[in-house]
C-alpha positions in Angstrom: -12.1 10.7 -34.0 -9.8 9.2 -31.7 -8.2 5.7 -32.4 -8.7 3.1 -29.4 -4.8 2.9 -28.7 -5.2 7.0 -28.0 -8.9 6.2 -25.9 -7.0 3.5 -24.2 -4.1 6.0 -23.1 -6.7 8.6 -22.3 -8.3 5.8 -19.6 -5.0 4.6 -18.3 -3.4 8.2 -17.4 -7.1 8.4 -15.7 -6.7 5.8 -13.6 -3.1 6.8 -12.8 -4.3 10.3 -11.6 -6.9 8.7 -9.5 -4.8 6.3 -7.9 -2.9 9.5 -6.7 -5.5 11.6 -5.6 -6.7 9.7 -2.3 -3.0 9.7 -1.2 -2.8 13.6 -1.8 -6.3 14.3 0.1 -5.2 12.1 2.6 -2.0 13.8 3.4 -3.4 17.2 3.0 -6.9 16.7 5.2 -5.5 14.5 7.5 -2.9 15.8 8.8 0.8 13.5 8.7 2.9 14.4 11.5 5.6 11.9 10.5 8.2 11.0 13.4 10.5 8.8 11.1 11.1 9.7 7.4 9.4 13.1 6.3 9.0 11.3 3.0 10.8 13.3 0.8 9.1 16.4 1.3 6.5 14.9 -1.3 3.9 15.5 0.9 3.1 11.8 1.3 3.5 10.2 4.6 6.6 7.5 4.6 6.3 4.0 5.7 6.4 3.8 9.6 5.5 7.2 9.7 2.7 7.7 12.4 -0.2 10.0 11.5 -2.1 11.9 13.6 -5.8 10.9 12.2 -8.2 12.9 15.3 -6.9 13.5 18.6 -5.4 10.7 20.2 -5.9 8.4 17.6 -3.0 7.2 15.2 -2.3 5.1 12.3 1.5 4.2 11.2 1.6 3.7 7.3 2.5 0.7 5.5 4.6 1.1 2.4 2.9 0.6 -1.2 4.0 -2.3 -3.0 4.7 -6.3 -2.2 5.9 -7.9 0.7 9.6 -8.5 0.0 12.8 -6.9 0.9 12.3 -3.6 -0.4 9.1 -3.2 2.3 10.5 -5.6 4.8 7.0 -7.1 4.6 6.1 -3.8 6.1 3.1 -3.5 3.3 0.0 -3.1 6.1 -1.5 -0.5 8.3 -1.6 -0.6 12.6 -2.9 2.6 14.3 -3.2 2.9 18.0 -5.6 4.9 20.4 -4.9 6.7 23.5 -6.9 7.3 26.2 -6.8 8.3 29.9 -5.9 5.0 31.3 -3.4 3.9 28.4 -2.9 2.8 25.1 -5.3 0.6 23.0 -2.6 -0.9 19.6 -4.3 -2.2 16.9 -2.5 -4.9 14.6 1.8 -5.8 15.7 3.6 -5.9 12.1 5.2 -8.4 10.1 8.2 -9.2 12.2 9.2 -9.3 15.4 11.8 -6.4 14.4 8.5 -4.9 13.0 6.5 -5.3 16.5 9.3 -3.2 18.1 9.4 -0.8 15.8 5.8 -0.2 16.6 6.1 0.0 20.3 9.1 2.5 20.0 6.0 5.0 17.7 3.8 4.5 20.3 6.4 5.6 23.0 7.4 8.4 21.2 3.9 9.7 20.8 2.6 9.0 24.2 4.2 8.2 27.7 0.7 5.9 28.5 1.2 2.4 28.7 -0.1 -0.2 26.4 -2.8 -1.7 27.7 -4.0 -4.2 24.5 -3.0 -4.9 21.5 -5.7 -6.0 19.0 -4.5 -8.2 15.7 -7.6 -7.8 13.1 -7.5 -10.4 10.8 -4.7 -13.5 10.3 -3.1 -12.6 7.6 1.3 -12.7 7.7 1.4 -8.8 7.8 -0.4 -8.5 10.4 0.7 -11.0 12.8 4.4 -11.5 14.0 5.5 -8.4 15.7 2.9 -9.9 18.4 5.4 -11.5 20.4 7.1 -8.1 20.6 4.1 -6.9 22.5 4.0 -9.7 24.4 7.5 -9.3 25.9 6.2 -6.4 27.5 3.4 -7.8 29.0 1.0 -6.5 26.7 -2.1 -8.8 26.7 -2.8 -9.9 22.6 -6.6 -10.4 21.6 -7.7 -11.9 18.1 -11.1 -13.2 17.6 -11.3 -17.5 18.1 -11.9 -18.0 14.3 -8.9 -15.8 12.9 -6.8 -17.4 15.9 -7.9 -20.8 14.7 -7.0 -20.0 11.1 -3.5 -18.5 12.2 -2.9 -21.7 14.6 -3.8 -23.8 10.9 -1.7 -22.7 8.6 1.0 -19.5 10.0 4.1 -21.7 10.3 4.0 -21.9 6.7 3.3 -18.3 6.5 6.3 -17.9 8.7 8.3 -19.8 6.7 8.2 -18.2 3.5 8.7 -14.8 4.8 12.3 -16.2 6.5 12.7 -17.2 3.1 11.5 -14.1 1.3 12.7 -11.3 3.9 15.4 -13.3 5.3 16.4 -14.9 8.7 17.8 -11.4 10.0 14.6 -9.2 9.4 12.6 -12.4 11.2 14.8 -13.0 13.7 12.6 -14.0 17.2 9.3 -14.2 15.0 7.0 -16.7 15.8 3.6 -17.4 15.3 1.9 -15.9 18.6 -0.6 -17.6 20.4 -3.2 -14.9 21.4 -3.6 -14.1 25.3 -7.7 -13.4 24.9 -10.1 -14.9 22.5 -13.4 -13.1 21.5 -15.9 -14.7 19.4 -18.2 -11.6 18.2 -18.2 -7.9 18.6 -18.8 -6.3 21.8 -17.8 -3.3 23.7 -13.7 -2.8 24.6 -13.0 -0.6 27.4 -8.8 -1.3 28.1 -8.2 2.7 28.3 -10.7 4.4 29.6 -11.5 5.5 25.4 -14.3 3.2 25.1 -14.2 1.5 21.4 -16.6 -0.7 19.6 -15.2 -4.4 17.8 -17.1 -5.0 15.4 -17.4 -8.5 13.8 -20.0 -9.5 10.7 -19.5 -13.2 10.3 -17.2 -14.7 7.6 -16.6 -11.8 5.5 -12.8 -10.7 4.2 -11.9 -13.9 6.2 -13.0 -16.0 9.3 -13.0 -13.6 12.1 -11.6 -10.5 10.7 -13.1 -7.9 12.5 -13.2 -3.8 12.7 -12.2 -1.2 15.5 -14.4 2.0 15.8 -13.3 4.7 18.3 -16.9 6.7 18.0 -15.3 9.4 20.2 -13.5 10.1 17.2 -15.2 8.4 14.4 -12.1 6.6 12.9 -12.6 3.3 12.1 -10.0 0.5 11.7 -11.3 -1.8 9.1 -8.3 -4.4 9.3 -8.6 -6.8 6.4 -12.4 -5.2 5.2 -11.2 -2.6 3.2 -7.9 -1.6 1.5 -7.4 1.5 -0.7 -6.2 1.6 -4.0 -4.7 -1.6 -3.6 -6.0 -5.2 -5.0 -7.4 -7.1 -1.5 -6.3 -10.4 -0.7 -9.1 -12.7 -1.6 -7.8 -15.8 -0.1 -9.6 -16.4 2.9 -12.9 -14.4 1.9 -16.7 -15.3 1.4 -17.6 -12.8 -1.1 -21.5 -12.7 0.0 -20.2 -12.4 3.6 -17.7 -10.0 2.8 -20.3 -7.6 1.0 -22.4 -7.7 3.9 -19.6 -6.9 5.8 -19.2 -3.7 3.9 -22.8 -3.1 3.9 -22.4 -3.0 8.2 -19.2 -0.9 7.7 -20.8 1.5 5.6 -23.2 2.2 8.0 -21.2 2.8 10.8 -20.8 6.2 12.4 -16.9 6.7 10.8 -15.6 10.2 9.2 -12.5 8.3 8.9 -11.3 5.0 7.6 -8.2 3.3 8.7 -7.5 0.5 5.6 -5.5 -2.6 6.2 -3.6 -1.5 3.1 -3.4 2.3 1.6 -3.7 5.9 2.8 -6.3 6.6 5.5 -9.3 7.4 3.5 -13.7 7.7 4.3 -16.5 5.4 2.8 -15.7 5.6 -0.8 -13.4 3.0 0.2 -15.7 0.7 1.1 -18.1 1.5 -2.4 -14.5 0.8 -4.2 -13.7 -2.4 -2.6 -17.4 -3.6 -2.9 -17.5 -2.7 -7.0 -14.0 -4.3 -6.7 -15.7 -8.0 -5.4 -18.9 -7.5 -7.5 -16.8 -7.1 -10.7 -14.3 -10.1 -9.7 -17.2 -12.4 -8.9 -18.9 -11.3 -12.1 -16.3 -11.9 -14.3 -15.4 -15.3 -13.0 -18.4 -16.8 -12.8 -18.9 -15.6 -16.9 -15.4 -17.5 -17.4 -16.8 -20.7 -15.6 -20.4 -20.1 -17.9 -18.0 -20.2 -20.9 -16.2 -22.9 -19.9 -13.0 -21.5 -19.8 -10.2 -23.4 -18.9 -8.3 -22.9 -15.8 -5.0 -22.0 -17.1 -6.1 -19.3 -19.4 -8.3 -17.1 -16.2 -5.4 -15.1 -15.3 -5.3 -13.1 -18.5 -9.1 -13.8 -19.4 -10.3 -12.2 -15.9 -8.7 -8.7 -16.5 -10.9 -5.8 -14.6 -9.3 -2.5 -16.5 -11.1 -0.6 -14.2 -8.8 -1.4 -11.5 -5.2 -1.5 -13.2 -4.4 1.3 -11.6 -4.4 -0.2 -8.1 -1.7 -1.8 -6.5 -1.0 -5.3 -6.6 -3.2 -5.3 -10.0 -0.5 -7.0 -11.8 0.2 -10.2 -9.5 -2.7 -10.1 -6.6 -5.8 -9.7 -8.8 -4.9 -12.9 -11.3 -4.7 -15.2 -8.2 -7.9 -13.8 -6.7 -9.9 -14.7 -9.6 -8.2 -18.5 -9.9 -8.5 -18.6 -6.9 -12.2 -18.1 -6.9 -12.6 -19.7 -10.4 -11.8 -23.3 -8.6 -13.8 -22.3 -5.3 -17.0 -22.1 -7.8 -16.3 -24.8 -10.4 -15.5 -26.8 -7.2 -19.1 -25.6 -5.6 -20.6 -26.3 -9.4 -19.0 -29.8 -9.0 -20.9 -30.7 -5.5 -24.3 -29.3 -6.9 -24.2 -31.5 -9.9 -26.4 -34.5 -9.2 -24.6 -37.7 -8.5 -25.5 -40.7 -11.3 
């Protein structure tokens, strides 16, 4: 019979083959056609490498791993799609330097102008390269609510990445303020490649929204979805945010463009929602037990998902995080005496 250190081995080199097969499938079914690094040869697209997802439509890879000066910050996914009349870019980068580096993909993949760029959802690797665009006279578009959050608290954000990435990489970042503000989905016809936003209410945050080209049935599910890779849980509604998948899922997509992790289809989107049920699950049985708040860190562990990136440091301050949000909601429902 085998021990439980041997079973627990057993479960762990599981998880660590499974965290590396939607990387390989990706590469192999999807097709890299990497313009920067080749990767190695590994057969796994390279950061900044753009990759061809369906004709005309592109996503450049973020690297694995934390934003910090290994990545430059250059941890989450933009994608562009081209059509007759130009260039529609979704999400600008971390940086200024980062915003370029985007623009110079897209040139080198098409000689059609950019016409938009889109940012999905407010979050600091997402954001800064905007002003790059904007430079150009490229037109930037956020929904109201994700502009309001950025407006609230992105100084700050842009702060700790001069501190964090240092004030060479950030050099002329600033927090951008958008050129158009939508306030639910609609219809987006910049190219002449009619696309579909797609906006659910408060869900991974306040105004995050998705970008389905159903020409080619990529979607580009911004801060919705990532893959193999803890989300952020900082600015979502967890009931929102799993009818937010719930809308995804039944979207026409073959592909799905993550903010973080390889391009991937809707088992994504099953993973990320077993990801939220288990995290609100757990937590809420801390708060039952009346765990203190200092010990849900290690108390809140979800072996399931160790294998994932960021497990180690983004999954303990998700679930304190939410711990506080529902002892605080606990609080206010108590009656007053």
């Amino acid at each position: 019979m085998p021990t439980h250190g041997t079973a627990t081995r057993d479960v762990m080199r599981h998880l660590r083959l499974l965290s590396i097969l939607p990387r390989l499938l990706a590469a192999c079914m999807l097709g890299a056609c990497a313009l920067g690094s080749s990767g190695g040869g590994t057969g796994t697209p390279a950061a900044g490498s753009v990759i061809a997802l369906r004709p005309g439509v592109y996503m450049v890879q973020g690297a694995s791993g934390a934003v910090d000066a290994r990545t430059l910050g250059r941890v989450g996914n933009a994608g562009f799609i081209v059509g007759d009349a130009g260039v529609l870019a979704i999400d600008t980068g971390t940086s200024y330097r980062h915003g370029q580096a985007l623009l110079a993909a897209i040139r080198r993949t098409t000689d059609r102008p950019v016409r938009l760029a889109l940012i999905t959802h407010a979050q600091k690797d997402f954001l800064f390269g905007a002003t790059a665009f904007q430079e150009q006279g490229i037109p930037v578009m956020m929904h109201r609510a994700a502009a309001d959050l950025m407006r609230s608290r992105c100084e700050r954000c842009l702060a700790m990445l001069r501190r964090t990435l240092g004030e060479d990489e950030m050099r002329g970042s600033a927090v951008p303020a958008p050129d158009q503000e939508v306030s639910g989905s609609q219809s987006l016809d910049v190219t002449g490649r009619p696309v579909e936003l797609l906006y659910f209410g408060h869900s991974s945050g306040p105004g995050d929204v998705a970008v389905l080209d159903r020409q080619s049935g990529v979607l580009f599910a911004g801060g919705l979805v990532d893959a193999q890779r803890i989300p952020d849980a900082q600015d979502g509604e967890i009931d929102g945010w799993l009818r937010g998948l719930r809308a995804l899922r039944a979207q026409p997509a073959s592909v799905i463009v993550p903010g973080h992790g390889p391009a991937t289809d809707a088992r994504a989107i099953d993973a990320q929602e077993n990801y939220l049920r288990q995290l609100d699950d757990r937590v809420r049985a801390l708060l039952q037990a009346g765990t203190a708040l200092s010990a849900v860190p290690d108390a809140a562990g979800l072996p399931y998902f160790a294998g994932w990136d960021q497990y180690q440091t983004q999954h303990p301050r998700n679930a304190s995080m939410l711990f506080v949000r529902l002892q605080r909601e606990q609080l206010q429902q108590q009656p007053a005496r």
